[in-house]
C-alpha positions as CSV (number, residue, x, y, z in Angstrom):
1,X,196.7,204.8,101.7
2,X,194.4,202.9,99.7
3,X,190.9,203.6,100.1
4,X,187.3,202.1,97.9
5,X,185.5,205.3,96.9
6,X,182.0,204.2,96.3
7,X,179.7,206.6,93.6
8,X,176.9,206.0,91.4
9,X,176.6,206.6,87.6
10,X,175.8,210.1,87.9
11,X,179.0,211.1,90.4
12,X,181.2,208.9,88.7
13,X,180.2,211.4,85.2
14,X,180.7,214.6,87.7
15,X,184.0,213.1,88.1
16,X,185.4,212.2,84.5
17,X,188.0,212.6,83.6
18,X,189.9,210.7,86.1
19,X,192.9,211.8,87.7
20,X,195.6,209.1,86.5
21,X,195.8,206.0,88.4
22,X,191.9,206.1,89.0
23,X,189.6,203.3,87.4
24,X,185.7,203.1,87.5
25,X,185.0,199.3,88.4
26,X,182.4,197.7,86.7
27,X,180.3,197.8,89.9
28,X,180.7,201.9,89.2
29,X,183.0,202.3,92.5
30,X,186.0,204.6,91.4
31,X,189.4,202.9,92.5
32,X,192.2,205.4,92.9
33,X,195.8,204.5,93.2
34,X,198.4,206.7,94.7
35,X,202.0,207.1,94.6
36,X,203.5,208.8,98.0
37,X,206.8,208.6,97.6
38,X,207.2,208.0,94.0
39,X,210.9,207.4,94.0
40,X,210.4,204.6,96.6
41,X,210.0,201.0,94.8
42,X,210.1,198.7,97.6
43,X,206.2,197.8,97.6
44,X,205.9,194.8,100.1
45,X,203.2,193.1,98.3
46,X,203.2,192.1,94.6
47,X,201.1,193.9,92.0
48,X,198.5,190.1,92.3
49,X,198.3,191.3,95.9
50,X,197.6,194.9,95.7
51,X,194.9,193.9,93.2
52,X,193.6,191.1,96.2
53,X,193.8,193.9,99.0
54,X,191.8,196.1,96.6
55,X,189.3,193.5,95.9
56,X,188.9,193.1,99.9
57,X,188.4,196.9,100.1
58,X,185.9,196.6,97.3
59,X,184.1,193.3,99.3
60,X,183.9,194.7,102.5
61,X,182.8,197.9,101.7
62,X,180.1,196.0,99.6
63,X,178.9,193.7,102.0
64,X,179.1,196.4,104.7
65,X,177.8,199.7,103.8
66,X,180.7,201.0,105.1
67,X,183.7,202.7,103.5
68,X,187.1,200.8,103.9
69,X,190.5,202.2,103.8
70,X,193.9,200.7,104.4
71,X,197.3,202.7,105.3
72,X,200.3,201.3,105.2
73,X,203.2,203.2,106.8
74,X,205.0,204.8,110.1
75,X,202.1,206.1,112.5
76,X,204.7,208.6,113.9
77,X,204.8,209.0,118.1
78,X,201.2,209.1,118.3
79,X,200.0,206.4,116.0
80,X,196.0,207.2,117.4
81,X,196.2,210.9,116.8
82,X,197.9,210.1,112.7
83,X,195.2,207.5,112.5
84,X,192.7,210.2,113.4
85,X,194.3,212.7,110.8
86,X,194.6,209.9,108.1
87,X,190.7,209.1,108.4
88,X,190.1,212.9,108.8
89,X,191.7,213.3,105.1
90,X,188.4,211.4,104.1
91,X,186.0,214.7,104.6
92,X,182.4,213.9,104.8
93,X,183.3,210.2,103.8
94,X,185.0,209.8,107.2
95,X,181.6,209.4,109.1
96,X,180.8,206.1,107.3
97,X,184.4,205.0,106.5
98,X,187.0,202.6,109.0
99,X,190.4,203.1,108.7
100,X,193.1,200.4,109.2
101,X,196.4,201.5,109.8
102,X,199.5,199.6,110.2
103,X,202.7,200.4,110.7
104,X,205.1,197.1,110.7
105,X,208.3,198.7,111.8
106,X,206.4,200.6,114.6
107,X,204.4,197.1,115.4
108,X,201.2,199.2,115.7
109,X,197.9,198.6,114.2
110,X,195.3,201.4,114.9
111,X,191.2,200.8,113.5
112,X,190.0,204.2,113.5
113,X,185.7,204.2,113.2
114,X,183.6,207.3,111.8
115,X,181.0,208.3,114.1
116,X,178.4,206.5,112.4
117,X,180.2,203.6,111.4
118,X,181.2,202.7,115.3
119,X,177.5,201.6,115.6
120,X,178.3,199.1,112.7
121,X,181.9,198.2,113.9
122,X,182.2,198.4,117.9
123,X,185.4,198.1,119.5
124,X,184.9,194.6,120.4
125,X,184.6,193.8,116.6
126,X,187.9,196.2,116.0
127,X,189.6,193.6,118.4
128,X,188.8,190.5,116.8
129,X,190.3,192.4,113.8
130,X,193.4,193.3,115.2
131,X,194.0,190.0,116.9
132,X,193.3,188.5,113.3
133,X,196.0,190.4,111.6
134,X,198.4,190.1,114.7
135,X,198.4,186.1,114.1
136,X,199.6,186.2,110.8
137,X,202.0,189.3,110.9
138,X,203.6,187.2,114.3
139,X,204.6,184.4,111.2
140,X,205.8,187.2,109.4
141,X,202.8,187.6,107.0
142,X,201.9,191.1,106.7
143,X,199.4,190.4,103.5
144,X,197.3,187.6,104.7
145,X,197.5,189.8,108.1
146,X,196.2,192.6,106.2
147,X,193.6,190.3,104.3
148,X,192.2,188.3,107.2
149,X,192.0,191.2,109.1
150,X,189.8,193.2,106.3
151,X,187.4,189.7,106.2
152,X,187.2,189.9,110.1
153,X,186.1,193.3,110.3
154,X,183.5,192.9,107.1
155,X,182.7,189.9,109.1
156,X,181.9,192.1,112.9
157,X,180.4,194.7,110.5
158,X,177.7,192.5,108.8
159,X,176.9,190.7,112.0
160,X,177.0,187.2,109.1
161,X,180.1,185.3,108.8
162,X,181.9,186.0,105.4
163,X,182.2,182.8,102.8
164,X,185.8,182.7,101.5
């Protein structure tokens, strides 16, 4: 999962040090990278594009006021119900966060809402998301899928459109 955690000056000092893999930006969010399965290498995406899906995270969180998070993996049976778990994970952060979840082998996307963030992000606006990324994962492109998708939602959540 790859997720934006957003914290002033004064939490990002609660948290130092950083566990490895975790950056403050210079905007003060802390970026965190984990390893799940660290003796799997395949990454679909080069490291230029994790960095791009990152900075997306970062935008749209930004421009949003919203936290959000991207999985990448099998959903299991009941991709809703992981989805739920997954944005669970978040704690108190789940309430303002969305959660994309996409699982290419399953052919599932799930956009899972906190309970405040809905009011930002209404199913309608989820839709236009998923039928975003479904255009471009259909040609085989699961990164501008994921990357279009993450300006679409920014784009429902802000009520503006987003300049590229």
């Amino acid at each position: 999962m790859a997720a934006g955690e957003h914290g002033t000056s004064t939490e990002v000092d609660r948290l130092a040090p950083l566990e490895p893999g975790a950056v403050v930006t210079p905007s003060g969010r802390v970026s965190v990278a984990t390893e799940l399965d660290p003796d799997r290498r395949d990454s679909p995406f080069t490291p230029a594009q994790l960095a791009r899906l990152d900075e997306a995270l970062t935008m749209a969180s930004r421009d949003t006021g919203l936290r959000f998070n991207l999985y990448l993996g099998d959903l299991g049976s009941d991709p809703p119900a992981v989805a739920q778990r997954i944005l669970a994970r978040l704690g108190a952060a789940a309430e303002n966060s969305v959660l994309v979840a996409v699982s290419p082998e399953q052919r599932q996307i799930e956009i899972i809402t906190g309970h405040e963030a809905v009011a930002r992000l209404p199913d309608r606006g989820a839709k236009l998301g998923v039928m975003t990324m479904v255009a471009s994962f259909k040609k085989g492109d699961l990164f501008g899928g994921l990357l279009s998708g993450l300006h679409m939602l920014a784009d429902q959540a802000s009520g503006r459109p987003r300049r590229s």
